[in-house]
C-alpha positions in Angstrom: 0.0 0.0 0.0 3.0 2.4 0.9 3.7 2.0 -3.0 0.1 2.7 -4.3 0.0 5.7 -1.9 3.7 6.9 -3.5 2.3 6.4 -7.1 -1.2 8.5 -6.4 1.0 11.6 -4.4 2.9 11.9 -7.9 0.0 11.6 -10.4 -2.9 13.4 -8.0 -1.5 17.1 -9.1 -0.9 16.1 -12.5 -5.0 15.1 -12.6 -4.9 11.9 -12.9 -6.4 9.0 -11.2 -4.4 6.1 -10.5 -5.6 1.9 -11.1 -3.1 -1.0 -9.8 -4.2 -4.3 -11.7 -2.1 -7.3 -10.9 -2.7 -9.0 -14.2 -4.6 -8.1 -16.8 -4.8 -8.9 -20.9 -3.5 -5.6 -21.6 -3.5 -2.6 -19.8 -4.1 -0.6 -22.9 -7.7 -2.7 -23.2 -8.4 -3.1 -19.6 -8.0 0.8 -19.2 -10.8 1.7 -21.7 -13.3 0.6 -19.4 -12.5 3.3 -17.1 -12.7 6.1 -19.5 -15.2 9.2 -17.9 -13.7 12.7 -17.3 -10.9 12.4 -15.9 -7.3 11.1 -17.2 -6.5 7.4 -15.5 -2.9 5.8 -15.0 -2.7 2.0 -15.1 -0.4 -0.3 -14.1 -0.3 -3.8 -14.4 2.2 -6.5 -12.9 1.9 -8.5 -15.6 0.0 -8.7 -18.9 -1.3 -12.1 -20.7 -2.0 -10.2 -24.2 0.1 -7.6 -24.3 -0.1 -6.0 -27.7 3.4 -4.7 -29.6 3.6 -2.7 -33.0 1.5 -4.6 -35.8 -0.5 -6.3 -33.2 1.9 -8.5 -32.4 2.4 -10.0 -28.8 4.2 -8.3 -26.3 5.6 -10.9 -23.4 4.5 -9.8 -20.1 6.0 -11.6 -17.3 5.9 -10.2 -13.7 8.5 -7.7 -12.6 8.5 -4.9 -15.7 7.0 -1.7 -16.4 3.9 -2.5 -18.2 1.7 1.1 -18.4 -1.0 2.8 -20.1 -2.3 6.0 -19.5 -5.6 7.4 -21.0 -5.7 11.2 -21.7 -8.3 13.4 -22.6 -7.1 16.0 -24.9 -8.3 18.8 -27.8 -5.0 19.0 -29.8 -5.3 18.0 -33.3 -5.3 14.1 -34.7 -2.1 15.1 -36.2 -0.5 16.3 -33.3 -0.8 13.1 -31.2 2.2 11.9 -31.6 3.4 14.4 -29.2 1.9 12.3 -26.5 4.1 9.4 -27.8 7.0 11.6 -27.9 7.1 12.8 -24.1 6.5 9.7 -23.2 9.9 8.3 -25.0 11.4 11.3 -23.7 10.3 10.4 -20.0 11.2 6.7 -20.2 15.1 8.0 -21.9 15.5 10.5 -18.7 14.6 8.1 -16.6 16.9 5.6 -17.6 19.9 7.6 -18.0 19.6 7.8 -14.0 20.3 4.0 -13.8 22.5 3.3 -17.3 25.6 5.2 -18.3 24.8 3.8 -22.0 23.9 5.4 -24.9 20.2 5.2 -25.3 18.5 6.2 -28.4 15.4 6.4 -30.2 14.3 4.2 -33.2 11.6 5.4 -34.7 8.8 5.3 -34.5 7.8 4.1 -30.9 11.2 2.0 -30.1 13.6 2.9 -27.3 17.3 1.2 -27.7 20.5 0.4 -25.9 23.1 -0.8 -27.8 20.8 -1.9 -30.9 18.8 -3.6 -28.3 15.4 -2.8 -27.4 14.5 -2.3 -24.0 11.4 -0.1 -24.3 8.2 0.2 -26.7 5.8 2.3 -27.1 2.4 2.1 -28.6 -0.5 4.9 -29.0 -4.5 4.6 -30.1 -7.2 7.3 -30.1 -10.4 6.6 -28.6 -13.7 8.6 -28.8 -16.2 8.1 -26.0 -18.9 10.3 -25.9 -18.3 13.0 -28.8 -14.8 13.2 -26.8 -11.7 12.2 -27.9 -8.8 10.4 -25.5 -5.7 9.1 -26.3 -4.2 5.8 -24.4 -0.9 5.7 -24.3 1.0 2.4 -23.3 4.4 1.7 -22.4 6.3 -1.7 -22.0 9.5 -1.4 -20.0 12.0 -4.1 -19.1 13.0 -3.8 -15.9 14.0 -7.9 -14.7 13.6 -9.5 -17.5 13.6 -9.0 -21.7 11.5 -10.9 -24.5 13.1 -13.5 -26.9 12.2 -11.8 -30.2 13.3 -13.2 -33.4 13.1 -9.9 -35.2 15.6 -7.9 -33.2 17.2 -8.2 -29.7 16.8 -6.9 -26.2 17.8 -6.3 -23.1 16.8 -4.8 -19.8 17.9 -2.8 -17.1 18.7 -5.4 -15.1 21.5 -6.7 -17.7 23.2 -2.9 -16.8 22.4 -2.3 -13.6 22.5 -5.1 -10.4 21.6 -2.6 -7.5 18.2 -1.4 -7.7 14.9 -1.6 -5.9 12.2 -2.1 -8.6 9.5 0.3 -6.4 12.1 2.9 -6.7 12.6 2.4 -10.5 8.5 2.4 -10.9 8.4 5.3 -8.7 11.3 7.4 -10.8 9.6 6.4 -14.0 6.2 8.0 -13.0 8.1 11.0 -11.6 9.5 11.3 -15.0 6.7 11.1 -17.4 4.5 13.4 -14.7 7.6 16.3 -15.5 7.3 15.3 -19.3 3.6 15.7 -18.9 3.8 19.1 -17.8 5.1 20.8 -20.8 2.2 19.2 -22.7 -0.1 21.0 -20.1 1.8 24.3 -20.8 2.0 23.7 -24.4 5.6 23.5 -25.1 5.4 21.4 -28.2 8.5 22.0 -30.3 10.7 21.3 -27.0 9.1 18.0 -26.5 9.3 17.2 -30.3 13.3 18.5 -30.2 13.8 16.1 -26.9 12.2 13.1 -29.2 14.4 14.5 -31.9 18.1 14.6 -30.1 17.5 10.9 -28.9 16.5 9.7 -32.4 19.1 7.8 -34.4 19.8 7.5 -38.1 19.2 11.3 -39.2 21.4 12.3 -42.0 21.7 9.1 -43.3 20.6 6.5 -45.4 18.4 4.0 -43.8 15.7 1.2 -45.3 12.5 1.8 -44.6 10.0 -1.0 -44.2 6.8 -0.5 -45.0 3.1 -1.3 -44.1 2.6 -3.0 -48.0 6.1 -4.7 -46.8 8.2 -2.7 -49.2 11.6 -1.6 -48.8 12.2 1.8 -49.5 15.8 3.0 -49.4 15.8 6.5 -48.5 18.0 9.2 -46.9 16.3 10.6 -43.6 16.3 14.8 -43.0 14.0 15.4 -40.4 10.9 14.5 -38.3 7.7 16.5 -38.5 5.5 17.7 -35.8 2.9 15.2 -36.8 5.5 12.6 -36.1 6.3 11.5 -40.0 10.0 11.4 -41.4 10.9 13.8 -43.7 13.2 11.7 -46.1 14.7 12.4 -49.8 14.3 9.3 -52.4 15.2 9.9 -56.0 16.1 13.5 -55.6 12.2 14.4 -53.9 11.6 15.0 -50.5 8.3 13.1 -49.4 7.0 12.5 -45.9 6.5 8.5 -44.7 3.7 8.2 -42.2 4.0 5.0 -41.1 6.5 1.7 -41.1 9.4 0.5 -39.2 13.0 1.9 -39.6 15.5 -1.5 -40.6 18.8 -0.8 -40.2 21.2 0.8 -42.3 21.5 1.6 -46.0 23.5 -0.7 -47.7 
C-alpha cells in the first residue's frame, strides 16, 4: 500500500487517477473501461495479451513496467504523436539515472540500448462520448527482456544489479508526470526537439520498411511535428507516415 499511496502523491497534481491491476490482458484494453472525465494511469504487474507494433504480442512476465495512460485531450489528430514523444522522452531520462549507455530512439515508438530494445511504445485514439482520449502504453524491461526473433533486447537489469524495482517504478512516473507538464503548458517544439536529439539514423541512409512490406531505401532529413520522417528518395523530399525503420543503408 505504501507503494500505491507513492504512485497516487505523484500523479494526483498532475489530474490523474491512478488503477493497480495485478494481471490483466492488456493494460491498454483493460484501461478503456475506465474512460469518464478524468485522465487514468494504469499499471499492471503482468500482462497475458500484451499488444506490440502490428498487433503483435508483447511478453508480459511479472517484474517490468507494463503502463497505459488514457488522456483526454483537444490537440489536433495530427498532433498526437506528441503524446508518444514525451512519453519516450520520460522513459530516456529516466533511464539515464540508472545506465551510463547510450540510449537512443528508433523510430517510430522504439527505445534502444546498444541496438537492443528495452522499451516500446504504442498509441490509439479513442472517442467516447463525442470526446476524444488518447491511451498511451508503455512496456519497459525492468527484470527481464523478451526473446524476439526480429531484433534483440535487453533490460535494465543486464546494466544495472543494484536497484529496488518500487524505486525504479516510482522514478519512472516521476519522470513522465515532469514530461507531462510541458504538454499542459504547451511546449510542443521542445518535447518534439527532446524526441528529436534521442532519435538515431538522421542524416543518413536507412531502409525503410513499410506497411505493403516494401523496402524503401531513402535518406532521412527530419521528423515533422505530426511525427512523420521527412526523407529524400530519387532526388524528392516526401514524408513516410507509417512503417518501421531497418537498419542501415546498404
Amino acid at each position: 500500500m505504501k507503494l500505491i499511496s507513492r504512485i497516487k502523491n505523484i500523479l494526483s497534481p498532475n489530474n490523474f487517477n491512478f488503477i493497480h491491476q495485478e494481471s490483466v490482458e492488456s493494460t491498454m484494453i483493460s484501461i478503456k473501461k475506465f474512460i469518464g472525465n478524468q485522465n487514468i494511469c494504469m499499471l499492471a504487474d503482468e500482462q497475458t495479451s500484451g499488444i506490440g507494433r502490428r498487433g503483435n504480442e508483447w511478453v508480459s512476465p511479472k517484474g517490468n513496467i507494463y503502463i497505459s495512460f488514457l488522456i483526454k485531450y483537444d490537440l489536433s489528430i495530427e498532433n498526437h504523436f506528441l503524446f508518444s514523444a514525451l512519453t519516450a522522452n520520460s522513459i530516456i531520462k529516466f533511464l539515464d539515472k540508472y545506465i551510463g549507455e547510450n540510449i537512443n530512439i528508433k523510430w517510430p515508438n522504439d527505445i534502444m540500448i546498444n541496438n537492443q530494445k528495452i522499451a516500446g511504445i504504442m498509441s490509439e485514439i479513442v472517442e467516447h462520448n463525442n470526446t476524444q482520449y488518447i491511451i498511451i502504453g508503455a512496456g519497459i524491461n525492468i527484470l527481464t527482456s523478451p526473446k524476439i526473433t526480429d531484433y534483440q533486447t535487453c533490460s535494465l537489469k543486464n546494466y544495472k544489479d543494484n536497484f529496488n524495482y518500487e524505486d525504479v517504478l516510482v522514478n519512472f512516473i516521476e519522470s513522465y508526470c515532469n514530461e507531462f507538464k510541458m504538454m499542459t503548458n504547451k511546449n510542443y517544439d521542445q518535447i518534439l526537439n527532446l524526441f528529436k536529439n534521442k532519435m538515431s539514423h538522421f542524416g543518413s541512409k536507412i531502409n525503410i520498411l513499410l506497411p505493403n512490406g516494401d523496402i524503401k531505401k531513402v535518406f532521412l532529413k527530419n521528423l515533422n511535428l505530426d511525427g512523420s520522417l521527412l526523407v529524400e528518395f530519387n532526388g524528392k523530399e516526401e514524408c513516410i507516415f507509417s512503417g518501421r525503420i531497418m537498419n542501415d543503408f546498404n
